[in-house]
C-alpha positions in Angstrom: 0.0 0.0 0.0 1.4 3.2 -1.0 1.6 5.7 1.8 2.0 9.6 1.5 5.4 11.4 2.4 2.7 14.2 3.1 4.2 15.4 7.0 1.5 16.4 9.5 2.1 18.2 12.5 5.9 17.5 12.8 7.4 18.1 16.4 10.2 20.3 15.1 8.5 21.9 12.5 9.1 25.6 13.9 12.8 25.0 14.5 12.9 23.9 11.0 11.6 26.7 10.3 14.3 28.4 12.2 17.0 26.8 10.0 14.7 27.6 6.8 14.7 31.1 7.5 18.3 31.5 8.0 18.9 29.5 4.3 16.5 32.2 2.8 18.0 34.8 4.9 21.4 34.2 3.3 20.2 33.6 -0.3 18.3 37.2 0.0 21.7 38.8 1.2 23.9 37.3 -1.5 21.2 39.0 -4.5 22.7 43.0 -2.6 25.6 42.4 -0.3 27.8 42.5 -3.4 26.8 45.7 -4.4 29.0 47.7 -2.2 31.6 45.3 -3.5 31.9 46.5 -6.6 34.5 49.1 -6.8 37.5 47.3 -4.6 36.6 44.2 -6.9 36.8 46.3 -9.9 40.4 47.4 -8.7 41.9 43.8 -7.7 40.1 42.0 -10.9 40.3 44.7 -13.3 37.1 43.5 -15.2 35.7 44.8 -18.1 32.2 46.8 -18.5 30.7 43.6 -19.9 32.0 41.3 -17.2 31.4 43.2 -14.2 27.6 43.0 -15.5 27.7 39.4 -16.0 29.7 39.5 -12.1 26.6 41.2 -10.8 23.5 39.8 -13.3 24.6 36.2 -13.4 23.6 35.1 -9.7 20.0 36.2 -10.3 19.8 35.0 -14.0 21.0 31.2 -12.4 18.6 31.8 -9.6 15.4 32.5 -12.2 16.3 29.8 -14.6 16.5 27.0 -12.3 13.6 27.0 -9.8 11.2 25.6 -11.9 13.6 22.7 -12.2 14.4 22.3 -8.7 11.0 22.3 -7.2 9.9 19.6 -9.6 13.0 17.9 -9.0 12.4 18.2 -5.2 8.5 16.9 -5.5 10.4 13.8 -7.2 13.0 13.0 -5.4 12.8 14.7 -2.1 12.4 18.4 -0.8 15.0 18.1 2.4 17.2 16.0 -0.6 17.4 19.1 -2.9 18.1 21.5 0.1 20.5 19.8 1.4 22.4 19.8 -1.5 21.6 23.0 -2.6 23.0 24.5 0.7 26.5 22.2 -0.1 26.4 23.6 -3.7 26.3 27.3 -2.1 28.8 26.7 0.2 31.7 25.8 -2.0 30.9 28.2 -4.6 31.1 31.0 -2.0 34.6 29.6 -1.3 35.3 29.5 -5.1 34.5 33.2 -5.2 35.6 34.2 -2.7 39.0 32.9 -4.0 38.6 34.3 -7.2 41.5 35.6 -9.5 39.8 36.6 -12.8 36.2 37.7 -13.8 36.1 34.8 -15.4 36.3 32.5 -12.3 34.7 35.1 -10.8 31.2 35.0 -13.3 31.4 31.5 -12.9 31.6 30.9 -9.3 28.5 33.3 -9.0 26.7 31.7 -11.3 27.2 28.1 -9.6 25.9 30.5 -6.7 22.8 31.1 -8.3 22.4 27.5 -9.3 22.6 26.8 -5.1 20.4 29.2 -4.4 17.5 28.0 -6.7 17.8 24.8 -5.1 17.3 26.4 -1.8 14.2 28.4 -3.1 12.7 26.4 -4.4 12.7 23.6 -1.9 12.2 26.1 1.1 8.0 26.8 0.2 7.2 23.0 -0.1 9.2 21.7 2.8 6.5 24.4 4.9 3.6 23.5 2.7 4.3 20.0 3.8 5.0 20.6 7.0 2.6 23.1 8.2 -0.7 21.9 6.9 -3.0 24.3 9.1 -3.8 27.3 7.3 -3.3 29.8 9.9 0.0 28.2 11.0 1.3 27.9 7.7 0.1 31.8 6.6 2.6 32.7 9.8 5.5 30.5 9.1 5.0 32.4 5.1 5.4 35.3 7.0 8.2 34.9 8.8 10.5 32.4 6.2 9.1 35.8 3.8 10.8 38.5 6.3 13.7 36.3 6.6 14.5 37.0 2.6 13.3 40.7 2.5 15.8 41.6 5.7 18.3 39.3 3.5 18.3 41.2 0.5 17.8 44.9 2.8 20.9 44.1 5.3 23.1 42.9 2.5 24.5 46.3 1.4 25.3 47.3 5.3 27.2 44.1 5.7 29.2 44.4 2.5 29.8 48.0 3.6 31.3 47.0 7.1 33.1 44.1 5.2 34.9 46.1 3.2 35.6 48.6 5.7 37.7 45.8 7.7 38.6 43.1 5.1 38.9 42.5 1.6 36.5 42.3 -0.9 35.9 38.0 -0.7 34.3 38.9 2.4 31.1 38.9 1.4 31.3 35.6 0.2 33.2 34.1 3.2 30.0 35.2 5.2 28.0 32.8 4.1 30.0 29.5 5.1 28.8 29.9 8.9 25.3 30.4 8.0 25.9 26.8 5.3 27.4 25.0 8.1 24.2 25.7 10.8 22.1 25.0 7.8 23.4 21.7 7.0 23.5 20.5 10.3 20.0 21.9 10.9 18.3 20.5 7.8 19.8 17.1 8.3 18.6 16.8 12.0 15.3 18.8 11.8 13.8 19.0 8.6 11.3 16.3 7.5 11.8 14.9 4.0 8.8 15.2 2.0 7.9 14.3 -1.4 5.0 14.2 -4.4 3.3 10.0 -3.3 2.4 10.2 -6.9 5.4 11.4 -8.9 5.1 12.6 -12.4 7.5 11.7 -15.1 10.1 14.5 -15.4 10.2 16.6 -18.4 13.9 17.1 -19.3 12.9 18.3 -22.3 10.4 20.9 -21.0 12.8 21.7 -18.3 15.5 22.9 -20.3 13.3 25.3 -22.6 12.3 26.9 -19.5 15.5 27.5 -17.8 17.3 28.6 -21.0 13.8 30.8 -21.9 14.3 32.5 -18.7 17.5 33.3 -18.8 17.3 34.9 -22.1 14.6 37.1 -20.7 15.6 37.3 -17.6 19.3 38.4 -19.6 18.1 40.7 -22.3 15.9 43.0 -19.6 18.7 43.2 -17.1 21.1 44.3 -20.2 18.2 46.6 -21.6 18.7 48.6 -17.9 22.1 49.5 -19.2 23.3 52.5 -21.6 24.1 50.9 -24.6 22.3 47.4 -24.2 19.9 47.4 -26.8 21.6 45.7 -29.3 21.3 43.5 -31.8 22.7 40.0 -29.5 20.3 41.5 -26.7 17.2 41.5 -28.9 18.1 38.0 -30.1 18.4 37.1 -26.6 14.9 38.6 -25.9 13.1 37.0 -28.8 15.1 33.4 -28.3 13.9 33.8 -24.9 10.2 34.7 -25.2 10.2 32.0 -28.1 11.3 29.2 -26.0 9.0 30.0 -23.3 6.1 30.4 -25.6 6.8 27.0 -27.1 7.3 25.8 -23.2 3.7 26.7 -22.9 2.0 24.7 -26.1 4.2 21.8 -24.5 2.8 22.1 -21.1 -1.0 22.6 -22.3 -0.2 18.8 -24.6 1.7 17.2 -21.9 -0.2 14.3 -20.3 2.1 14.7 -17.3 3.3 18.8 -17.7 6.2 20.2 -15.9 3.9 22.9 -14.8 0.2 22.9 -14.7 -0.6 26.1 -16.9 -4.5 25.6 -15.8 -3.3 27.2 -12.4 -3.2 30.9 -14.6 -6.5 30.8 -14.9 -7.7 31.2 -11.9 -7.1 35.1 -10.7 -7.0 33.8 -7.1 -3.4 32.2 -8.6 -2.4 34.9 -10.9 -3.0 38.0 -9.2 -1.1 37.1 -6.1 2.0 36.3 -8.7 1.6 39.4 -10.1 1.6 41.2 -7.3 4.9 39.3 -5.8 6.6 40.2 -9.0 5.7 44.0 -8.8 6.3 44.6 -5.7 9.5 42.6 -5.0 10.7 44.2 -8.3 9.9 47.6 -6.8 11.4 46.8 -3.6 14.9 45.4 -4.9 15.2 48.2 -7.2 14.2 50.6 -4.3 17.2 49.7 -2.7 19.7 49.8 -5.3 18.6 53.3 -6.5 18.6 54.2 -2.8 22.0 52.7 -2.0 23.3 54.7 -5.6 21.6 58.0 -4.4 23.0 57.8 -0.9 26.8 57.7 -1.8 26.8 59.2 -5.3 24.6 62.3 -4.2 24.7 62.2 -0.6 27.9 61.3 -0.1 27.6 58.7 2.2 30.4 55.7 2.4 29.1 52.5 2.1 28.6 51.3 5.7 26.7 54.6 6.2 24.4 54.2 3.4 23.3 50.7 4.4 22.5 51.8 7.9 20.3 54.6 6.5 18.4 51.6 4.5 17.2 49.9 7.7 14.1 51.6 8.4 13.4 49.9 5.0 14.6 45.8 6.3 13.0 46.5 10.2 9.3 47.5 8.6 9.2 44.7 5.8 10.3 41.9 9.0 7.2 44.0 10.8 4.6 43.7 7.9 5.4 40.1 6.8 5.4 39.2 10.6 2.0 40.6 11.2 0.2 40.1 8.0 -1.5 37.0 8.9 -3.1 38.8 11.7 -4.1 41.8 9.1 -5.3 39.4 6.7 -7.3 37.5 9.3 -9.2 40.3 10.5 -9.4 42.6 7.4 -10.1 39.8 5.0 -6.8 38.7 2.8 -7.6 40.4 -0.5 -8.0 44.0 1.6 -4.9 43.6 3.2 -3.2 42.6 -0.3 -4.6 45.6 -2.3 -3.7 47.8 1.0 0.2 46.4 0.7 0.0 47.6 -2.6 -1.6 51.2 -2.1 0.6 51.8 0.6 4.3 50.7 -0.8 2.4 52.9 -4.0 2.0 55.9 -1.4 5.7 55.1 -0.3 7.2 55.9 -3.8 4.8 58.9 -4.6 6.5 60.5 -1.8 9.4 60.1 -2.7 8.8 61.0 -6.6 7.0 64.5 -5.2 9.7 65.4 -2.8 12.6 64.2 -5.1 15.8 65.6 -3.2 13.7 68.1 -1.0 13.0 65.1 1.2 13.9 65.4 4.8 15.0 62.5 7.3 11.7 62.5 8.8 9.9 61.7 5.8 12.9 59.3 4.1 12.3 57.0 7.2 8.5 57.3 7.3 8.7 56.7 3.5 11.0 53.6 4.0 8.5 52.2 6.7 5.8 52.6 5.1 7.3 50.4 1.4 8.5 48.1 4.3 5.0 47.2 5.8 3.4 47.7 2.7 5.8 45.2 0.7 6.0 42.7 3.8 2.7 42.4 3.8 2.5 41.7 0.0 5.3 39.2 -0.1 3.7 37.6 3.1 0.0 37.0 1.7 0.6 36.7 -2.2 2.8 34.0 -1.1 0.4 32.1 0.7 -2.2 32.7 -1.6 -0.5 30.9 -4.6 0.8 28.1 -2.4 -2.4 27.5 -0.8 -3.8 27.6 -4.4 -2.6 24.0 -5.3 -2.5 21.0 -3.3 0.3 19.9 -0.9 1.5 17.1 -3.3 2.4 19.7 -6.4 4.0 22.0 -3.7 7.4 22.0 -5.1 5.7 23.4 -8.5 3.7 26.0 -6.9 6.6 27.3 -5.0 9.0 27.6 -7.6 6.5 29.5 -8.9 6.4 31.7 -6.6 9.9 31.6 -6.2 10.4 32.9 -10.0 7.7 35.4 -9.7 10.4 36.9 -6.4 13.7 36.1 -8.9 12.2 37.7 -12.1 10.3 40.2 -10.2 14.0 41.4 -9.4 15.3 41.7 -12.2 12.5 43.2 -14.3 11.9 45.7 -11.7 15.8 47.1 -11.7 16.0 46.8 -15.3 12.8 48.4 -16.4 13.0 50.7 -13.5 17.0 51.7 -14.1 16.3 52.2 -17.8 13.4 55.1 -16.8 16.4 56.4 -14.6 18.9 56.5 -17.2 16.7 57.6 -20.1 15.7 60.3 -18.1 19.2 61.0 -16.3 20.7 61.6 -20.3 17.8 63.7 -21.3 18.2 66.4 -18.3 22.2 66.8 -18.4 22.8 69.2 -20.5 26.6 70.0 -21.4 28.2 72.0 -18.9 31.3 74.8 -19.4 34.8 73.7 -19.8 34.0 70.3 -19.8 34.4 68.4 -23.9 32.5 66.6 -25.6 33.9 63.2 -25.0 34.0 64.1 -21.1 30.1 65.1 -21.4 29.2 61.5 -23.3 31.3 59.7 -20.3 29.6 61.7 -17.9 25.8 61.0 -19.7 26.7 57.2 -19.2 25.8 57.1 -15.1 26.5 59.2 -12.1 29.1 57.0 -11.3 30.9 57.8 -14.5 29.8 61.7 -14.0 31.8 61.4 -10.1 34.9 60.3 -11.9 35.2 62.9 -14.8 34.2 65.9 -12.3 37.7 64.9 -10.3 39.4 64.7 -13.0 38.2 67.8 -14.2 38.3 69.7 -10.8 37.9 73.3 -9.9 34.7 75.2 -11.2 34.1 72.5 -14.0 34.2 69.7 -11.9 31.7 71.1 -9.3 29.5 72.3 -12.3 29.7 69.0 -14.1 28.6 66.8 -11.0 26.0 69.7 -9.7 24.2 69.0 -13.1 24.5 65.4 -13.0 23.1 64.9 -9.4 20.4 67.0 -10.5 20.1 65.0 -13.7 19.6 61.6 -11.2 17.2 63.2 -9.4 15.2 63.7 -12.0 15.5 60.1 -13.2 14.9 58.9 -9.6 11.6 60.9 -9.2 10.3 59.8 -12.8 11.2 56.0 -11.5 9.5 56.3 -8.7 6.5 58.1 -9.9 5.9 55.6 -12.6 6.3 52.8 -10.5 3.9 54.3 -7.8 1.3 54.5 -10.5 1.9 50.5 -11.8 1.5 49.2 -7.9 -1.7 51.5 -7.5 -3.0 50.0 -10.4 -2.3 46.2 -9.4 -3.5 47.1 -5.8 -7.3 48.7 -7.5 -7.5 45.1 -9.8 -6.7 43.3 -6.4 -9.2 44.7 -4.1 -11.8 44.4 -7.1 -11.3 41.1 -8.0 -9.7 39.0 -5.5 -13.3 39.9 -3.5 -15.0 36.7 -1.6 -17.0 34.7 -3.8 -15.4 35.8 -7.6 -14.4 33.1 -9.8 -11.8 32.3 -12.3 -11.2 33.8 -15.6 -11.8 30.8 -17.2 -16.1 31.2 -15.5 -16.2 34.3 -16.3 -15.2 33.4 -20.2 -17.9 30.5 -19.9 -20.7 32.7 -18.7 -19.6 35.0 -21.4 -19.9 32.6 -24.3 -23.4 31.5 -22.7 
């Protein structure tokens, strides 16, 4: 008789959590804590323009390509399996990276990274799908395993910036191989193994167009964020990319045993919540990253500085994500989504409308307010797509849910960073003294503006960077404005039709063809 590797009620299933959260926790951190990094790397490895993007781009391109993968993978073969060997995998490529001597080793080793880390995503949901089956314990430990990435990817800039300050630049890898070591040990003694009773037949084929049409996409909008990406290889990329997935779809829809279930976007209870994880994730990464570029290239700030300014931003997501399930309880879930989204909306408006008139008051009310409002999102959407699906498909539903965080990401800083630099070229105008091949450097980013205005120095230099901070502001407040308006938008559709008692798309195409 076959039984089910369903767990029920597991005696350690909150100190699995425990060791859960700290996996997340450290896979959120690795996706920012290199920023910081950049410019001592930049000096020891001497990469070029295209490699330091594929340094930075290739952890979350491996991440977004391989979740899918993994959490079928783990539904087959085992959940605590595939974490377990996804936190091994991420342990000694941090080593590798951190021991880098060329970008080349360097792209590689985070990329290998990104391949650990989907393993870990994608196992993490299912393993507390599994092991949590009551709904209001299981919309808590979401909560929390959800605030365990968000303070992750928000505290990763202030410890590179103190790293730095004290070590050398493979510090921020080194970090991790405490947090692997607890993790290993924790998940081996703690976490239940669980597993699909009925397992499907694995669809390398199906797998592969997925993974390589993600990364194409996932490749070509992270290189359309940058001045000068839109070339010809990028829009092959994009097309490749969009093709393969498209074609992943027709082959899912014939499959008689599909990777993914499509039939789950139907249902707005499913597709909304996605949604709004991607939007507001999106918004949130690229939040910080503009944030963290603002503070030092405009403000001034040093590194360790600038992080510690950003944790209003990490201590109100924790906050919302934590108490979401008591919002959502009381208010209903689909009010408390739609008012995630309105107010992490209200967050950005203020800072769009104030621009660089904002004072310290209202930057820390404006960072707590996108924390609780985003916490809360992240919190309930993610409950609401795995509690869409059954405990046995877990695996597929998270890695969902996981992609919708990991392209959420990088859409949102490359659709968000190209309005910034569009904008940032359009308002700096030339200034005197400086030439025209200066001026073109300085167009290319702030960063680049920073570096000709010393070289310049005197009266040009201060007039050169004076135009380009004013430049970014502009380009930050057009960002933020236009992403305030998107997340309004999703948060209107949410409370409209995520209400009690609407149906699926799918009905409502029924009713309309009766």
């Amino acid at each position: 008789m076959k039984t089910s590797h369903r767990v029920r009620n597991t005696p350690h299933r909150w100190a699995s959590l425990a060791v859960l959260c700290a996996s997340l926790l450290m896979v959120g951190m690795d996706l920012t804590v290199l920023l910081v990094a950049v410019p001592s790397l930049g000096e020891r490895l001497l990469p070029s323009g295209s490699e330091l993007l594929w340094i930075v781009d290739s952890y979350a391109l491996a991440v977004a390509a391989g979740l899918l993968t993994w959490g079928t993978l783990g539904d087959r073969f085992g959940r605590r399996r595939v974490l377990v060997a996804g936190l091994a995998v991420f342990g000694l490529a941090s080593s590798g990276a951190a021991l880098s001597s060329t970008p080349l080793q360097l792209i590689v080793a985070r990329a290998v990274l990104g391949v650990g880390g989907a393993m870990i995503m994608a196992s993490t949901p299912a393993i507390i799908r599994a092991a949590f089956p009551d709904d209001r314990e299981r919309t808590l430990a979401i909560g929390l395993w959800t605030a365990a990435n968000s303070v992750g990817v928000a505290i990763g800039p202030l410890l590179g910036g103190w790293l730095i300050e004290h070590f050398w630049w493979g510090s921020v890898f080194l970090v991790n191989l405490p947090i692997v070591i607890v993790a290993l040990v924790g998940s081996l003694r703690l976490v239940a193994e669980s597993r699909d009773p009925r397992p499907h037949r694995w669809d390398g084929v199906g797998a592969a167009m997925s993974a390589v049409g993600l990364a194409g996409v996932v490749y070509a909008s992270q290189r359309l964020g940058e001045v000068g990406g839109a070339g010809p290889t990028v829009w092959a990329a994009a097309a490749a990319g969009i093709g393969l997935l498209a074609a992943f779809v027709v082959r899912q829809r014939r499959a008689a045993d599909p990777l993914l279930d499509v039939s789950h976007f139907a249902d707005r209870r499913f597709t909304l919540p996605v949604l709004s994880i991607m939007a507001c994730y999106g918004t949130f990464t690229a939040l910080l990253f503009l944030l963290a570029q603002r503070l030092q290239l405009v403000d001034g700030d040093p590194p360790l500085r600038a992080g510690l300014a950003l944790i209003p931003l990490a201590v109100a997501n924790a906050i919302g994500a934590s108490l979401a399930p008591r919002w959502g309880g009381r208010l209903g879930h689909h009010r408390c989504l739609a008012g995630g989204l309105l107010l992490m909306a209200a967050a950005l408006a203020t800072f769009s409308v104030l621009g660089s008139a904002v004072t310290s008051g209202a930057l820390i009310g404006a960072l707590g307010a996108a924390g609780i409002g985003s916490g809360i999102v992240m919190a309930l959407g993610s409950d609401a797509v795995l509690g869409a699906a059954g405990p046995d498909r877990a695996g597929e539903t998270g890695a969902i849910q996981e992609t919708a965080f990991s392209l959420g990401a990088g859409l949102g800083l490359a659709f968000l960073g190209t309005i910034l630099t569009l904008v940032y070229r359009a308002n700096f105008a030339p200034s005197a003294g400086t030439t025209n091949d200066q001026w073109d450097t300085a167009r290319s980013s702030l960063g680049a503006a920073s570096e000709v205005a010393a070289h310049a120095g005197g009266r040009t230099g201060e007039t050169l960077l004076h135009g380009a901070r004013q430049a970014f502001d502009a380009g930050f407040s057009a960002a933020t404005g236009i992403a305030a308006g998107a997340l309004a938008l999703l948060g209107a559709l949410v409370a409209a039709w995520l209400r009690p008692g609407r149906r699926s798309f799918v009905a409502d195409r029924v009713d309309g063809v009766k």
